[in-house]
C-alpha positions as CSV (number, residue, x, y, z in Angstrom):
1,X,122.0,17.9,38.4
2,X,121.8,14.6,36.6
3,X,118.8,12.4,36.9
4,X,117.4,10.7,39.9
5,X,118.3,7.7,38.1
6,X,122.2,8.2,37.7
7,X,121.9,9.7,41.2
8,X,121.1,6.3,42.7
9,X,124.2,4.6,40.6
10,X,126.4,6.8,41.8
11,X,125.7,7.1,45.1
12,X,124.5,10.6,44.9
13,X,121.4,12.6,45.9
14,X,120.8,16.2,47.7
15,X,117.9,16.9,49.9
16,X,116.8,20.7,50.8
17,X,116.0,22.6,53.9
18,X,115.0,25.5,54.6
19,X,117.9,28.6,55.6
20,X,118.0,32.4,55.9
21,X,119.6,32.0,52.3
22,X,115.8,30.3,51.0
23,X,116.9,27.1,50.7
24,X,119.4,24.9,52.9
25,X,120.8,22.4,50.4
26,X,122.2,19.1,51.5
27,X,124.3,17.0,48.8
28,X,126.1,13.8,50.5
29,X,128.9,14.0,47.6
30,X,128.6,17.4,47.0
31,X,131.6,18.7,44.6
32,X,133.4,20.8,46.3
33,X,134.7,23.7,44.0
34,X,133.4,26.6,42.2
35,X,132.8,27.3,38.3
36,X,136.7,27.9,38.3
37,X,137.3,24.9,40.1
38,X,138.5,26.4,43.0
39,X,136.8,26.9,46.6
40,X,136.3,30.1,48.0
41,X,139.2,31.2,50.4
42,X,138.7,31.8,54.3
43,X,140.4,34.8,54.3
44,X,141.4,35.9,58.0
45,X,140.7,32.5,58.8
46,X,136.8,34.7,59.5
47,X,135.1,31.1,59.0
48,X,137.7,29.2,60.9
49,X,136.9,31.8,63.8
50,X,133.0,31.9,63.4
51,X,132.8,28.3,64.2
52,X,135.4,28.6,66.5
53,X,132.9,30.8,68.5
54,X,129.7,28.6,67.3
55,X,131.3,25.8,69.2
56,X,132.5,27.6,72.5
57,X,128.5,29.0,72.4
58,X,127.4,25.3,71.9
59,X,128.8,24.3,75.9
60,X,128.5,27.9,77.0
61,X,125.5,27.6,79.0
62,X,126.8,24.6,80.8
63,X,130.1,25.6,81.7
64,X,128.8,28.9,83.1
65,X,126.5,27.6,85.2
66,X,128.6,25.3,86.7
67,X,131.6,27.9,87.2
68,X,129.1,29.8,89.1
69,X,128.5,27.0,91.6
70,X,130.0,29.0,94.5
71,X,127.8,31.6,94.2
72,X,125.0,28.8,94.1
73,X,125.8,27.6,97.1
74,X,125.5,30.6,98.8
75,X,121.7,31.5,97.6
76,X,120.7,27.9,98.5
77,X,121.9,28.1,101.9
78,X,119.0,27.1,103.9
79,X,117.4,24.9,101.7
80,X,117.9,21.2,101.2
81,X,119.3,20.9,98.0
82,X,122.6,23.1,99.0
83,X,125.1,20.2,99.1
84,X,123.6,18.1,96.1
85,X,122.5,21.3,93.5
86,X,124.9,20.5,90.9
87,X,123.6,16.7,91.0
88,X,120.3,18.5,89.6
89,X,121.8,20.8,87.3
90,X,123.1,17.8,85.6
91,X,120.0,16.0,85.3
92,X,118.0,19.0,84.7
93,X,120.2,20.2,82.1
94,X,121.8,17.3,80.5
95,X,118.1,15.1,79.9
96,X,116.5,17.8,77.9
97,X,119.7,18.5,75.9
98,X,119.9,15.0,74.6
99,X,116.3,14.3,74.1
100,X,115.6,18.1,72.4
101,X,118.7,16.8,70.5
102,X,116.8,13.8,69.1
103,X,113.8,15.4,68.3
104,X,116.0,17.9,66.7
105,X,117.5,15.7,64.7
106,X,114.7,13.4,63.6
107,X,112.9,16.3,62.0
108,X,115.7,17.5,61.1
109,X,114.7,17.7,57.0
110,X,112.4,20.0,57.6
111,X,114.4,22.7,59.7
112,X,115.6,25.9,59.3
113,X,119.3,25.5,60.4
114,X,120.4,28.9,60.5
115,X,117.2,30.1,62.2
116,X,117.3,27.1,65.2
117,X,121.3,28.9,65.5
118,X,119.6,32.5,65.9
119,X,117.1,31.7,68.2
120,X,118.5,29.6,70.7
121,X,121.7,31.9,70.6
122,X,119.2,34.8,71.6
123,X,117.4,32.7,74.1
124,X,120.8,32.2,75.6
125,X,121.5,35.4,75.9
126,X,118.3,36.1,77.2
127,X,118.6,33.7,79.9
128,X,121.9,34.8,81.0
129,X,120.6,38.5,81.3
130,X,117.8,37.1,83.9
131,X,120.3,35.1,86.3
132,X,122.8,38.4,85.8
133,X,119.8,40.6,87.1
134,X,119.0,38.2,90.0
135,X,122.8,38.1,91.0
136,X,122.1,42.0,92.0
137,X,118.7,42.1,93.0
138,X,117.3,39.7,95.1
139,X,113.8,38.6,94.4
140,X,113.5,34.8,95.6
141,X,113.5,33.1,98.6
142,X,116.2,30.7,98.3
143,X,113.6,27.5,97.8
144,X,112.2,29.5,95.4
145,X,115.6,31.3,93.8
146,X,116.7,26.9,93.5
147,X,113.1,26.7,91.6
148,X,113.7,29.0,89.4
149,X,117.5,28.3,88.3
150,X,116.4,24.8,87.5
151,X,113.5,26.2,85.4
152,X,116.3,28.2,83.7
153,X,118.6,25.4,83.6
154,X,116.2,23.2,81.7
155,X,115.6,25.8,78.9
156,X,119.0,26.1,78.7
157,X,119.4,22.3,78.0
158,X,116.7,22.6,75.6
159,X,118.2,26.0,73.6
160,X,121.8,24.3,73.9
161,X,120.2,21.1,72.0
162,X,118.6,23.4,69.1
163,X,121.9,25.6,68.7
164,X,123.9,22.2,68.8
165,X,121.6,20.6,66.1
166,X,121.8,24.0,64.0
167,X,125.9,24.5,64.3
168,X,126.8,20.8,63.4
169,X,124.2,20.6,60.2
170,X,126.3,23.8,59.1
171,X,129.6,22.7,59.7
172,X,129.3,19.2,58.6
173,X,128.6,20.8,54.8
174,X,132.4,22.5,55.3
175,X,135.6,21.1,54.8
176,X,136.7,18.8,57.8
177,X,138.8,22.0,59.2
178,X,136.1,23.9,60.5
179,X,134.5,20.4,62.3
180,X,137.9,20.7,64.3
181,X,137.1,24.3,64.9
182,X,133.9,23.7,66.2
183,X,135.4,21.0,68.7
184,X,138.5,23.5,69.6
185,X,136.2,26.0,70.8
186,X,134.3,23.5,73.1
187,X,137.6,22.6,74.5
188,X,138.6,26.2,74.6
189,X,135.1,26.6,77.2
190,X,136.6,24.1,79.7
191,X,139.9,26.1,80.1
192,X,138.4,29.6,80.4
193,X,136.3,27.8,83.2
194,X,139.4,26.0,84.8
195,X,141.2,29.1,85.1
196,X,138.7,30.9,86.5
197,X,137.8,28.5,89.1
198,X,142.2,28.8,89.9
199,X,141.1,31.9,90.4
200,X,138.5,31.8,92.5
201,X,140.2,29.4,95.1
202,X,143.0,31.6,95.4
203,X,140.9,34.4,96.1
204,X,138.5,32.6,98.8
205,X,141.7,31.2,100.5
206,X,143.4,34.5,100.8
207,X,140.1,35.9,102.1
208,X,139.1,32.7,103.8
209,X,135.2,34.1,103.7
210,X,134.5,36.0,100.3
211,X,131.2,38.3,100.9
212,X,127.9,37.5,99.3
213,X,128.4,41.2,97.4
214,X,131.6,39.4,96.1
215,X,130.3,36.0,94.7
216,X,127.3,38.1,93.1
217,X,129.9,40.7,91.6
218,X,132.2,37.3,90.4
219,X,128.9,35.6,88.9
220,X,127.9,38.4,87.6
221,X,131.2,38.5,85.6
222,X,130.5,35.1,84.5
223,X,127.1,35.7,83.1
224,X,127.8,39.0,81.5
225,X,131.2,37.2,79.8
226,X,129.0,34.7,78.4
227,X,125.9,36.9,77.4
228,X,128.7,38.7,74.9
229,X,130.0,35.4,73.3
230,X,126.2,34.3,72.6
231,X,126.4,38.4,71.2
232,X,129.5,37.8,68.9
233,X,128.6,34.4,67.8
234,X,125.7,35.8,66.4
235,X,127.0,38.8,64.7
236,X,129.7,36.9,63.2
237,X,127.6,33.9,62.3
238,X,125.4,36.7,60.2
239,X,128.3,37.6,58.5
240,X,129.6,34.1,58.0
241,X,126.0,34.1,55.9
242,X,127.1,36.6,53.2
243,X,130.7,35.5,52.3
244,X,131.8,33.5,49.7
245,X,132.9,30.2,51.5
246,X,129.3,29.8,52.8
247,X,127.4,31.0,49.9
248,X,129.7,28.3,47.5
249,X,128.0,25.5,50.3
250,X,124.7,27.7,50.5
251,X,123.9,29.1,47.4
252,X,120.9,31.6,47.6
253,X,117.9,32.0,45.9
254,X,117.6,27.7,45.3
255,X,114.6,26.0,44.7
256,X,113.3,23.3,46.5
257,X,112.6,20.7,44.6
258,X,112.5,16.7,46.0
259,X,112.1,14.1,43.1
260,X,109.9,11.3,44.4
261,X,112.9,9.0,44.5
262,X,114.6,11.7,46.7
263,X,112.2,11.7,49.0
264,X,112.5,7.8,49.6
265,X,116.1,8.5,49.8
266,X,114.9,11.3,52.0
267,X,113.0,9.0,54.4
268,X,115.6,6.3,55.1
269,X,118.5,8.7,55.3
270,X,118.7,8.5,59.0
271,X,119.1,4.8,59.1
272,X,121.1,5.0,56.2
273,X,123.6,7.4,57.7
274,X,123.8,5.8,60.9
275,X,124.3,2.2,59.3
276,X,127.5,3.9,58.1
277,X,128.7,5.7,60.7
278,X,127.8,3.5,63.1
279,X,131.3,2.8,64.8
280,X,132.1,6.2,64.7
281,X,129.0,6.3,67.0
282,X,130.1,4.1,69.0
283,X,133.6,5.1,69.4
284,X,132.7,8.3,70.5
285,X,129.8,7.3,73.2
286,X,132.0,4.9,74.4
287,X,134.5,7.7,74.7
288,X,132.9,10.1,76.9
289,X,131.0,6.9,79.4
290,X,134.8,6.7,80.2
291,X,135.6,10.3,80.5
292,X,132.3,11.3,82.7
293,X,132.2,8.0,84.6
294,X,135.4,9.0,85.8
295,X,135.9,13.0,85.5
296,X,135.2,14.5,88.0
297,X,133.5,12.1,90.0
298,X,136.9,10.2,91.0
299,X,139.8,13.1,89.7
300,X,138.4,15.0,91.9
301,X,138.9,13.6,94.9
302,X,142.2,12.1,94.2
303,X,144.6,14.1,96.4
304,X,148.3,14.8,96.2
305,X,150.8,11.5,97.9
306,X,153.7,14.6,99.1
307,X,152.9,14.8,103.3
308,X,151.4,17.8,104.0
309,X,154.5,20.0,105.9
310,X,156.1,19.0,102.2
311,X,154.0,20.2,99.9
312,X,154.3,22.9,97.3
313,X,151.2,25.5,96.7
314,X,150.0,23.7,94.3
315,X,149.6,20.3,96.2
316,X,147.9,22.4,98.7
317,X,143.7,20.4,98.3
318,X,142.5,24.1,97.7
319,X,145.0,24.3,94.6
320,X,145.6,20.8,93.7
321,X,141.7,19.9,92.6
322,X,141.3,23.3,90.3
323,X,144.8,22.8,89.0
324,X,143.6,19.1,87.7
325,X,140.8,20.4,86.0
326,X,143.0,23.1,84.2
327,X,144.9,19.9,83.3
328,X,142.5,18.0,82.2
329,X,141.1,21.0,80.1
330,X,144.0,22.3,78.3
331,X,145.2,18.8,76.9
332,X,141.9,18.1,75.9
333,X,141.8,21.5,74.1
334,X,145.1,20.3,72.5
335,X,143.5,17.3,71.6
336,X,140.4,18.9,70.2
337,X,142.7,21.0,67.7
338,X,145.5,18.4,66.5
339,X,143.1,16.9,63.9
340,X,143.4,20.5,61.9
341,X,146.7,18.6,60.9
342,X,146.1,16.5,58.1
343,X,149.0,14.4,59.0
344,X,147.4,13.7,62.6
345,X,144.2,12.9,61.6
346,X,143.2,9.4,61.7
347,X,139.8,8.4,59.6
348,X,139.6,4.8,60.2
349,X,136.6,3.9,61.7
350,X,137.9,0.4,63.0
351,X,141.2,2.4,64.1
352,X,139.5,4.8,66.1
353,X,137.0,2.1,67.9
354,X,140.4,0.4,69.0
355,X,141.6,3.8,70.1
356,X,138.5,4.3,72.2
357,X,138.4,1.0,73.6
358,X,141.6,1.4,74.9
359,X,140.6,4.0,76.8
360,X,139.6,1.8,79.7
361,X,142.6,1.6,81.4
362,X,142.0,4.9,83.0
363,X,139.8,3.5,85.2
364,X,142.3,1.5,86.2
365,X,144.7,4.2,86.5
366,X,142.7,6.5,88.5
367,X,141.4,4.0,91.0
368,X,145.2,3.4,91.3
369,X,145.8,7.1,92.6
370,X,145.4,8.0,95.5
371,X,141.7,8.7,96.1
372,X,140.1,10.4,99.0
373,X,138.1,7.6,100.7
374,X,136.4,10.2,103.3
375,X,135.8,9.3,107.2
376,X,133.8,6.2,106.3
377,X,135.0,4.7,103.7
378,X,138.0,2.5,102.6
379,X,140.7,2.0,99.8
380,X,139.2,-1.4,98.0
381,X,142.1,-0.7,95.2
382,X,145.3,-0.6,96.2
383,X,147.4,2.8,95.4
384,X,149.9,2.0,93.4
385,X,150.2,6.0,91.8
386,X,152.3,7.7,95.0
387,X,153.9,10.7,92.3
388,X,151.7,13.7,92.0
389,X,153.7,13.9,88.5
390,X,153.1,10.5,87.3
391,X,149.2,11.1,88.4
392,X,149.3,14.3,86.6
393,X,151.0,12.4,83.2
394,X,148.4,10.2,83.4
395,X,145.5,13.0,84.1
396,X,147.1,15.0,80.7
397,X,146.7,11.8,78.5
398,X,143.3,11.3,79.7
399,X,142.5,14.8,78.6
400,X,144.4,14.7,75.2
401,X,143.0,10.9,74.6
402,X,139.5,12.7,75.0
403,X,139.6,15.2,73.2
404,X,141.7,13.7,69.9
405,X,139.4,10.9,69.5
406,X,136.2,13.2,69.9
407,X,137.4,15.1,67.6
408,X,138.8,12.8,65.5
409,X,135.1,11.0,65.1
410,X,133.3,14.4,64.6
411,X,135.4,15.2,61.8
412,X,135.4,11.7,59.9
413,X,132.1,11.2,60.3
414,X,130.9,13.8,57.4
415,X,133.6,12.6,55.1
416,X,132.1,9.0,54.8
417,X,131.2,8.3,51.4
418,X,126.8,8.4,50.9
419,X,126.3,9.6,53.9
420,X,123.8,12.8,54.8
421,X,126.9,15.3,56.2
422,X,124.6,17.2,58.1
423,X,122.8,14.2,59.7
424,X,126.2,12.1,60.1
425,X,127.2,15.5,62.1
426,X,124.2,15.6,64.2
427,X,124.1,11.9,65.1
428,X,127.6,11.8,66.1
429,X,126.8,14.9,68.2
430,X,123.8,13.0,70.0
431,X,125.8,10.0,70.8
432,X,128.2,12.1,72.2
433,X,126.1,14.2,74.3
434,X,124.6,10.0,75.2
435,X,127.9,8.9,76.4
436,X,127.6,12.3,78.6
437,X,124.4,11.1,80.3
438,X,125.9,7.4,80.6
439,X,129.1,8.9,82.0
440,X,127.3,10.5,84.7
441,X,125.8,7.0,85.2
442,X,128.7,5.2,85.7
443,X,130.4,7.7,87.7
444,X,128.4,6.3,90.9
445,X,129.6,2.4,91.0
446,X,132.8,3.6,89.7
447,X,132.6,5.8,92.8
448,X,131.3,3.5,95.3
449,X,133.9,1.3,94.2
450,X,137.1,4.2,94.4
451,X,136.1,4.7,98.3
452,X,133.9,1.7,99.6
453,X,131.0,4.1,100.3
454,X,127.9,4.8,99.6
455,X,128.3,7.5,96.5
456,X,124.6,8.7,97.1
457,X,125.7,10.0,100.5
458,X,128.0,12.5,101.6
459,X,131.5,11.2,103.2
């Protein structure tokens, strides 16, 4: 390592945390080869599909929780929070992720990465054992069942924030390809839950009344699928720790040492990184407000134009709403994973603030479909959308456009020159998971103005 003082000139300097491997070493430039001048291969693509996994385990608590909701519904039956639960779960779950998440990250020097990625995976899993044994045995009232799934719910905001903070300070110290296999795997979460919930409406139609021993046995399914992804991201993220590729980022047995200068570097690295990722930031908050202010709080009341003695299965309201959040979910999968092409992936910061910008018209477009008002409400925006295939064109771009640019600004962001990867990762993560929170925000003017109602009441 040259001096502290030819560090500084060239833009250089390496800070040290903490790992499984003794020492977590951060460089922002760091050269990226071996003594032969060649990285370590990925061979089976094992790294590709560890982080793969890492990033479907990232959104896993979430998404299962919410694919459950049926099930929910039926165990709060009685209580007054049956009709607005999933309001709360995203509250209770999405508040402590981000702010965990920014604790996380502001103390982030000092952490143990691949520890916080341990724990919280186990504390997952540990979490989903519990609401799997309740599905079977019944041991709450249902005031008191609601109680205790919203206890659950915020420790799994809380886990999800660690794991997320521990997954993207790895990652970001990789080549950009494994960024964009963190992001595919998100995107890969949304599908599984899409075609599941397909499933489930065709099920509940055919039977018109599924059992309670049927929504526990299907929720049971759920929580037992994701208890073994939490399992297999763990045992492949301890191999991930002994091969070659991770141990040319990671080498063991370093010493910790942080020269006075680097530990002023050390200190205004967070403001550093952020001052240079800052549109990036931006581009991808800015992304998901659009995304959540409208999906699902407007797509999924939007209903298909065809009259009813005309309509397919799929334009059938039982079919049509799951089938749009397959839609939704798969393009934005394919979105998630076209940056893995070096020829599709766009770095510009300025570029991709334009692209994200842009994005706007959806709103737009959607309140142009044709949106369920309810009994008391009324259109404000005229419906210009009358296809069910044009809505569903302009439902796949919305997906693709979501995921691309998310991913796009995940992977760029590392690959700025003198910034912290790991931070530039993490922060990009947080104002993602912000734009989340004030998606959710949005989502109620943005209803109230889609049906003339009130969108704190039910229609």
């Amino acid at each position: 390592m040259s001096s502290s003082k030819n560090d500084i000139r060239e833009g250089h300097y390496s800070i040290s945390y903490k790992s499984p491997n003794n020492e977590f070493k951060h460089n922002s430039n760091k050269l990226e080869t071996n003594q032969d001048g060649q990285i370590p291969k990925d061979n089976y693509m094992m790294v590709y599909f560890t982080f793969f996994l890492l990033g479907l385990a990232t959104v896993l608590a979430w998404n299962v929780f919410t694919t459950a909701s049926v099930y929910f519904h039926s165990r709060f039956i009685g209580t007054p929070f049956v009709d607005y639960f999933e309001n709360y779960f995203s509250i209770i779950y999405m508040v402590p992720d981000l702010l965990f998440l920014g604790y996380a990250i502001y103390f982030q020097k000092s952490g143990n990465m691949s520890r916080r990625i341990t724990i919280s995976l186990l504390s997952l899993i540990t979490i989903f054992m519990m609401v799997a044994i309740t599905t079977q045995v019944n041991l709450f009232t249902p005031t008191g069942y609601f109680y205790f799934i919203i206890f659950l719910m915020f420790l799994s905001g809380t886990f999800a924030a660690y794991l997320q903070n521990g997954v993207f300070a790895v990652v970001s110290q990789f080549s950009p390809i494994y960024m964009q296999a963190v992001m595919s795997g998100q995107g890969l979460a949304g599908v599984i839950v899409s075609v599941f919930e397909i499933v489930s409406a065709i099920t509940i139609e055919n039977k018109k009344t599924p059992t309670e021993a049927e929504l526990s046995q299907m929720a049971l399914a759920c929580f037992l699928f994701s208890m073994l992804m939490a399992l297999l991201s763990i045992i492949t993220y301890f191999i991930l720790t002994f091969s070659p590729l991770y141990l040319h980022y990671f080498p063991p047995q370093e010493t910790l040492i942080i020269h006075p200068i680097d530990q002023t570097l050390s200190n205004h690295s967070l403001q550093s990184t952020f001052n240079r990722i800052q549109l990036l930031c931006f581009a991808v908050f800015y992304d998901f407000i659009i995304t959540l202010g409208l999906y699902p709080s407007i797509t999924a009341f939007i209903r298909s134009t065809t009259p009813i003695q005309n309509r397919y299965l799929f334009q059938q309201d039982y079919l049509f709403i799951p089938i749009h959040f397959l839609i939704f979910n798969i393009f934005d999968w394919i979105g998630r994973s076209l940056p893995g092409f070096k020829f599709l992936d766009i770095t510009s910061k300025y570029h991709l603030l334009i692209f994200s910008l842009v994005r706007t018209i959806f709103i737009l477009l959607f309140l142009f479909s044709n949106v369920d008002v309810g009994m008391y409400g009324k259109r404000i925006v005229p419906l210009l959308i009358t296809n069910d295939w044009i809505y569903f064109l302009v439902l796949s771009l919305f997906g693709f456009t979501n995921g691309y640019l998310a991913s796009l600004c995940m992977v760029a962001g590392p690959q700025v020159f003198g910034v912290v990867k790991d931070l530039a990762g993490n922060l990009l993560n947080f104002f993602m998971i912000l734009g989340l929170v004030g998606g959710s925000l949005l989502s109620f003017p943005l209803r109230a103005l889609s049906c003339g109602c009130n969108p704190f009441t039910a229609n």
